[in-house]
N, C-alpha and C positions, 0 to 999 in steps of 0.2 A: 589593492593588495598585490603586491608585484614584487616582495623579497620571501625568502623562503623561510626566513626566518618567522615575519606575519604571518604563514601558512601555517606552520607549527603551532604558533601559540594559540591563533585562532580553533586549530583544531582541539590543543587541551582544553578549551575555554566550553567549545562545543561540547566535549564528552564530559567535562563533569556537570552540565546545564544538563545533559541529554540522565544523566545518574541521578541528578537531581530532582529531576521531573517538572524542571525547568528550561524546556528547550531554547535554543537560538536568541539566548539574552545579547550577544551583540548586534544581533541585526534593531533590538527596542534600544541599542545607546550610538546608530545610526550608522552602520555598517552596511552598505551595499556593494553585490558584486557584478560584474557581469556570469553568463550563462558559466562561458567556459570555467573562471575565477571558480565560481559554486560546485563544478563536480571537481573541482582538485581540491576544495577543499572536503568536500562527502569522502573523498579517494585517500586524501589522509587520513581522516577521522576515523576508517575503517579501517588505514595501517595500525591506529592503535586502541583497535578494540581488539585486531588479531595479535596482536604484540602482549596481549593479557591474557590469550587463550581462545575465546570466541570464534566461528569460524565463520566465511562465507556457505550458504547453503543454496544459493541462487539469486533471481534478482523480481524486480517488481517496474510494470509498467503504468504507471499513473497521466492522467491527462489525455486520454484518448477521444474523450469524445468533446468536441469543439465547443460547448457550455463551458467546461472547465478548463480550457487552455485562455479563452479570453476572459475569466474572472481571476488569470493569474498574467494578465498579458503574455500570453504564450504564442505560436504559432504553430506546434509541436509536441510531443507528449513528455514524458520526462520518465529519470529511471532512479531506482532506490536499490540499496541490496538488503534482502535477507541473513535473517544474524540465527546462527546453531539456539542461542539462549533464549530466542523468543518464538520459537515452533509451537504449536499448542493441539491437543487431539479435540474433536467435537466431541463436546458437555462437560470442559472446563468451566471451572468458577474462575474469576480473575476479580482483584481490588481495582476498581474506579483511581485511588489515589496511586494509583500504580505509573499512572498515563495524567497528562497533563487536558485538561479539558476534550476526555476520552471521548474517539470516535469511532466511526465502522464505515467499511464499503462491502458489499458484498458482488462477488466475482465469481470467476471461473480461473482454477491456476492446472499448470501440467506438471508433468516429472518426464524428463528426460529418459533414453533407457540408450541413448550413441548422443555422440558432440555434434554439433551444427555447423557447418564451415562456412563464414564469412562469404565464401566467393559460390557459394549453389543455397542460397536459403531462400528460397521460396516459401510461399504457405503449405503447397502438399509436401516439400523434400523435409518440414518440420513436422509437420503430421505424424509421416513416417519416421520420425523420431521421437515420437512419444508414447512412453509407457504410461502414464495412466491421467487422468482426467478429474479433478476437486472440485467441491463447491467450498469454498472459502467466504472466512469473516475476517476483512484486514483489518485491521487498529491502530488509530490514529492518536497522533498527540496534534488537536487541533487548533496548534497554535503558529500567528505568524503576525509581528509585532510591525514589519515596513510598511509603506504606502506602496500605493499600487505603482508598476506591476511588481509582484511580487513570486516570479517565476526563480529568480536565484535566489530567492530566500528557500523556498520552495524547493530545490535541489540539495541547497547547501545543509539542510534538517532530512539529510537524507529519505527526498519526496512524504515528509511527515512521516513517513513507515511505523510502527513502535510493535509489530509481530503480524501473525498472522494463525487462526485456529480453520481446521481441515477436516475435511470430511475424509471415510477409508480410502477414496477413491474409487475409480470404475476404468473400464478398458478402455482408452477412446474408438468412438464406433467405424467400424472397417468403410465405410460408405457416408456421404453427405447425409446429416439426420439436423431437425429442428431442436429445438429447448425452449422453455421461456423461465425465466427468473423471477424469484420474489423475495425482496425483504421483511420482516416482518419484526416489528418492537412491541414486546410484550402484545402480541399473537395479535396485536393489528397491522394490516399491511403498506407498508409505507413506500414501496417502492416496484414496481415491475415490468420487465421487459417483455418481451412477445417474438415470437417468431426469430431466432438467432439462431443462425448455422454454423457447423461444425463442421468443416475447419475454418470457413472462409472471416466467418464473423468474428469466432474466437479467438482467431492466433492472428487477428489482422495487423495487429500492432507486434507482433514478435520480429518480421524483418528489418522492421524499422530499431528495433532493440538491439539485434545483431549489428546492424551496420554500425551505430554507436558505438557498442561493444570492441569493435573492431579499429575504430578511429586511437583506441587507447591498445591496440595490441592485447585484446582480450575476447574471449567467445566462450558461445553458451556450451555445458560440458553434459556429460552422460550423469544422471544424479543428481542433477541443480533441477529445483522448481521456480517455476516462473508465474507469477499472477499475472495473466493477461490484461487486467484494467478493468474498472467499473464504467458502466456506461450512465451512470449519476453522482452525483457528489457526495462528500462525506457527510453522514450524519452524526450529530452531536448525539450524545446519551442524555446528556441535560435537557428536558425536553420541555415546552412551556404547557401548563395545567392552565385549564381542564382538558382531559383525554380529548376532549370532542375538538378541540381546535385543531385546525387544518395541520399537519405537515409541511412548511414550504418547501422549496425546491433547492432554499439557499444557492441563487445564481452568485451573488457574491461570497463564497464563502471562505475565500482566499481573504476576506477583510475581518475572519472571527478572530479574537485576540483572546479567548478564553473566558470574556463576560458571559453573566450568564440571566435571565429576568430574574426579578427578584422572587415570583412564583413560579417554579420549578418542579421536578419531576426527575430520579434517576431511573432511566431503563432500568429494569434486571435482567433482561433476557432476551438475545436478537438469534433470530431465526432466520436461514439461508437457504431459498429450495429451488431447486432444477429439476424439470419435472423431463431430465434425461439423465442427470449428473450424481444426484440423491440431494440431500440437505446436509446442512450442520448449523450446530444449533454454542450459543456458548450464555452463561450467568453471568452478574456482575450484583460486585458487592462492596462494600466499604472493608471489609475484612475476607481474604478469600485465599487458599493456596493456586497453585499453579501443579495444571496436569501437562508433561512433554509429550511431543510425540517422538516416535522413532522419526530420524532425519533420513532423508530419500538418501 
């Protein structure tokens, strides 16, 4: 992909896949990009979501924890943006067919309250730029059609992103403090972290987001929320029956193409809780409206 004119068309081809609820159908009729290729194409695809209206509201850092960078051949985390139309308040209901083989991570994200400069971001000079502190439900459309590695596909579907529902938020706490995490699918618990500090742990991947950020003549602003990143992989809502059967870890989960067993299961209901941060909590349905939140 090396005319600008391919960039263009790729990108219509992307946003009406992405309206359709049909993500990233060129990369299934064998479209590959390298790294850089994928976020100019993300970077278009968001010139004309804004070109319709839609805004940026911040951005998202996915692949943090080194599980998921090598089940996308990665060596690095990767970055998605935040869109004004898909904010959502904890104890929305959302439609399943909303989202292409709908997923969840569940994270810690912040709200800015002053900008970040490129050349002083450290982890405490971003600390002290944060006004408040979420427990978040990310949502995936968990689909990616290449063979491995599949890290520009992976960018270029802007890092799978498809919203994100929030908790009201809390202060971030004046001093180093612990958390631990848990997900929970229809009020069993399917995933938990232990002992994560504040700042060091959470905002660990934020410098590394700016420096990115900055490579394109862009930085983090006062008002933009930021999902820090899950420290496990995305879970599919399709989930295989009987309840009793294990959870895996889906190590490879950068190879799901949206199959699903033929014995099945939809979540209704995933539950996010930080036992420093609060929970939030969101339904899901075959038929459901959407609740917004106010945008930071």
């Amino acid at each position: 992909m090396t005319q600008a004119a391919d960039v263009a068309h790729l990108a219509e081809q992307m946003l009406r896949d992405y309206d359709a609820h049909t993500p990233g159908t060129p990369f299934a009729n064998g479209l590959r990009l390298s790294v850089e290729e994928a976020y100019q194409l993300q970077k278009r695809v968001a010139q004309l979501r804004e070109n319709r209206g839609e805004r940026i509201v911040g951005y998202k850092i996915g692949c943090v924890c080194p599980g998921n960078q090598e089940s996308n051949g990665l060596s690095h985390p990767v970055y998605g943006r935040l869109w004004s139309s898909e904010q959502y308040a904890s104890g929305v209901t959302l439609a399943t067919s909303e989202f292409a083989n709908a997923a969840i991570e569940g994270e810690l994200a912040i709200s800015l309250c002053k900008d970040v400069e490129p050349h002083d971001a450290s982890i405490s000079v971003i600390a002290a730029a944060v006004e408040r502190v979420f427990t978040v439900i990310e949502l995936h459309n968990l689909v990616l059609h290449g063979g491995y590695p599949t890290g520009a596909e992976l960018i270029g579907n802007n890092a799978i992103h498809a919203g994100v529902v929030r908790s009201a938020g809390t202060r971030p706490p004046k001093a180093s403090a612990c958390t631990d995490l848990s997900v929970a699918l229809d009020g069993r618990t399917v995933g938990h972290w232990s002992e994560r500090w504040w700042p060091d742990d959470i905002l660990e991947a934020v410098p590394w987001l700016v420096a990115e950020l900055a490579r394109d003549e862009r930085q983090l602003m006062a008002g933009q929320v930021i999902l820090a990143g899950a420290w496990g992989p995305p879970l599919a809502l399709e989930r295989p029956t009987p309840p009793e059967t294990p959870m895996v870890s889906q190590p490879g989960w950068a190879s799901v193409h949206g199959d699903v067993e033929s014995k099945s299961q939809t979540v209704s209901r995933v539950e996010v809780i930080s036992s420093l941060f609060g929970e939030v909590a969101a339904s899901f349905s075959n038929e459901a409206g959407k609740d917004y939140v106010c945008e930071p």
